[in-house]
C-alpha positions in Angstrom: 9.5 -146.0 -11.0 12.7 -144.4 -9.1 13.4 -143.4 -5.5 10.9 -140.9 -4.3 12.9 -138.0 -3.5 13.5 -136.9 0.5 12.5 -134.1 1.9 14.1 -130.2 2.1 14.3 -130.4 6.0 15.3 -134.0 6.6 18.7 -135.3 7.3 21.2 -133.3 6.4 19.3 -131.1 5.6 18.0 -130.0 8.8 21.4 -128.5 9.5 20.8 -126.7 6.2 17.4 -125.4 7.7 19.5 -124.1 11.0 21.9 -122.5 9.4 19.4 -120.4 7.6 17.3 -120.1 10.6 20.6 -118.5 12.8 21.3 -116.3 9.7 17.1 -115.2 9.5 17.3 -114.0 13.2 20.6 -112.1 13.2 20.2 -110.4 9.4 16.1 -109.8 10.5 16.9 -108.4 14.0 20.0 -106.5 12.6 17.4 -104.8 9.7 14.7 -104.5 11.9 17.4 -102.4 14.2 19.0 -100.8 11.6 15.8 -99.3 10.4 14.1 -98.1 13.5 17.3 -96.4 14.9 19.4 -94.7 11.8 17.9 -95.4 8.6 18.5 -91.5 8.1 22.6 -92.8 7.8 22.2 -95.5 5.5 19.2 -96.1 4.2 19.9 -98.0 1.1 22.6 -100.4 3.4 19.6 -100.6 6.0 16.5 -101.5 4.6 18.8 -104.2 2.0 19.8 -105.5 5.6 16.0 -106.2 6.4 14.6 -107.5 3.0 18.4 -109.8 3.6 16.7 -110.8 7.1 12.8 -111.6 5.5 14.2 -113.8 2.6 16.3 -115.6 4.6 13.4 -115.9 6.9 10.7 -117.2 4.2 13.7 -119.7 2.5 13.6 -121.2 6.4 10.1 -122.2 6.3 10.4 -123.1 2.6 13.0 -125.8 3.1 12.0 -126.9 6.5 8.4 -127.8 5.4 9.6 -128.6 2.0 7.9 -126.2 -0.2 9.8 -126.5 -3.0 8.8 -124.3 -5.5 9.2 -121.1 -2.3 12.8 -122.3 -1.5 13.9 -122.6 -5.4 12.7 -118.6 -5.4 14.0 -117.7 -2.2 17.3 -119.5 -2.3 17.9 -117.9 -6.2 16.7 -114.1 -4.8 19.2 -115.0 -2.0 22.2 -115.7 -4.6 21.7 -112.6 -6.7 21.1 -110.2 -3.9 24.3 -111.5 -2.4 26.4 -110.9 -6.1 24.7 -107.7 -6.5 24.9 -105.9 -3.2 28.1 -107.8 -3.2 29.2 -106.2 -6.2 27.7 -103.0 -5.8 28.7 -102.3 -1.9 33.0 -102.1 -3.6 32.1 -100.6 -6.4 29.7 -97.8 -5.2 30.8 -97.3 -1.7 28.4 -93.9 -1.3 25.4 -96.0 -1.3 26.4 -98.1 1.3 28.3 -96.4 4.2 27.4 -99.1 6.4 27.4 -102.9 6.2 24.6 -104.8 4.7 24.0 -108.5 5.6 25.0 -108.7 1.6 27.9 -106.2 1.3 31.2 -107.5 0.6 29.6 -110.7 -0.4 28.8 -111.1 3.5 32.5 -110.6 4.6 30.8 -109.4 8.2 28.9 -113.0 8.2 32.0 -114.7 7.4 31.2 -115.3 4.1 28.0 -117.2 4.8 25.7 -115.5 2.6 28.0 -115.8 -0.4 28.1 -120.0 0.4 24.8 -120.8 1.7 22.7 -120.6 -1.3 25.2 -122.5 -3.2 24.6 -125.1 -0.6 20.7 -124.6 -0.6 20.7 -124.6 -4.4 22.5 -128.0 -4.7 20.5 -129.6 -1.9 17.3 -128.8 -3.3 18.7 -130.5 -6.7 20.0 -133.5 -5.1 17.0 -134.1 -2.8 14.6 -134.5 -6.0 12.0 -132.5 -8.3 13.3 -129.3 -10.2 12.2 -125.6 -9.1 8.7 -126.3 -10.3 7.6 -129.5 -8.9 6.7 -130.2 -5.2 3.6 -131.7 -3.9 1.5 -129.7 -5.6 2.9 -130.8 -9.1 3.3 -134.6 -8.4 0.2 -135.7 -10.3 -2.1 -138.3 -9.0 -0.3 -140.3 -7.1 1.0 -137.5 -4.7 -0.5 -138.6 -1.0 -3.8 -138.2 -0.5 -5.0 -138.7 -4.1 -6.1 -141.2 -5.6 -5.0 -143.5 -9.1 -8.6 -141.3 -10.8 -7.3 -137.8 -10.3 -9.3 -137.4 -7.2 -8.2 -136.2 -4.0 -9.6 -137.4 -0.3 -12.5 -135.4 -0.6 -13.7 -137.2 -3.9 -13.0 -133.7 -6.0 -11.3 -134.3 -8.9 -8.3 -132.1 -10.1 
């Protein structure tokens, strides 16, 4: 039986998880400001700049509390929104007048958001189970249940 594998949020990952968590505020308070005060100016640039802020947000909680299958989707969503409005933000400059959290490959972020779900994607590989394992997929001998299939409560699976 091999290793069992650590944890998102634990050891180095935990500066993983506050990296992410500095990037959720700023892109999430920088959207949520965009959008109240001149979405009329950008609005393409603005409300990318909030969605930007909420997935960074969600792939937070998802690798601090280890949900695996949540980060793997976040993190992924993360990488191609970066390439795309990346992409998109030089080559079709009309539709983005203003910076996105994204544009540029996240030149304004110091090209954070182009590195950090290259970082998030190889942690969650080298801390353990693939995109769709986590707790929830472990079988029966994930905590809390027992050799028969059953959990705590005596219900089976």
């Amino acid at each position: 039986m091999s290793a069992p594998a650590r944890g998102t949020g634990h050891g180095p990952g935990r500066l993983l998880v506050a990296v992410y968590g500095v990037l959720a505020l700023a892109a999430t308070a920088r959207g949520l400001y965009q959008v109240a005060t001149k979405l009329d100016e950008a609005p393409v640039a603005y409300v990318l700049s909030l969605l930007a802020g909420v997935v960074y947000v969600v792939a937070t909680v998802a690798l601090a509390t280890d949900r695996r299958r949540l980060a793997w989707a976040t993190v992924l969503v993360e990488a191609v929104g970066v390439v795309v409005v990346g992409t998109l933000s030089l080559v079709d400059v009309g539709d983005f007048p203003d910076e996105t959290v994204w544009s540029g490959f996240g030149r304004g972020y110091g090209y954070v958001p182009l590195v950090l779900p290259l970082l998030g994607l190889l942690w969650l590989r080298r801390t353990g189970r693939g995109p769709v394992d986590g707790p929830e997929a472990e079988g029966p001998q994930a905590e809390g249940a027992h050799a028969d299939g059953a959990d705590r409560d005596g219900a089976l699976d």
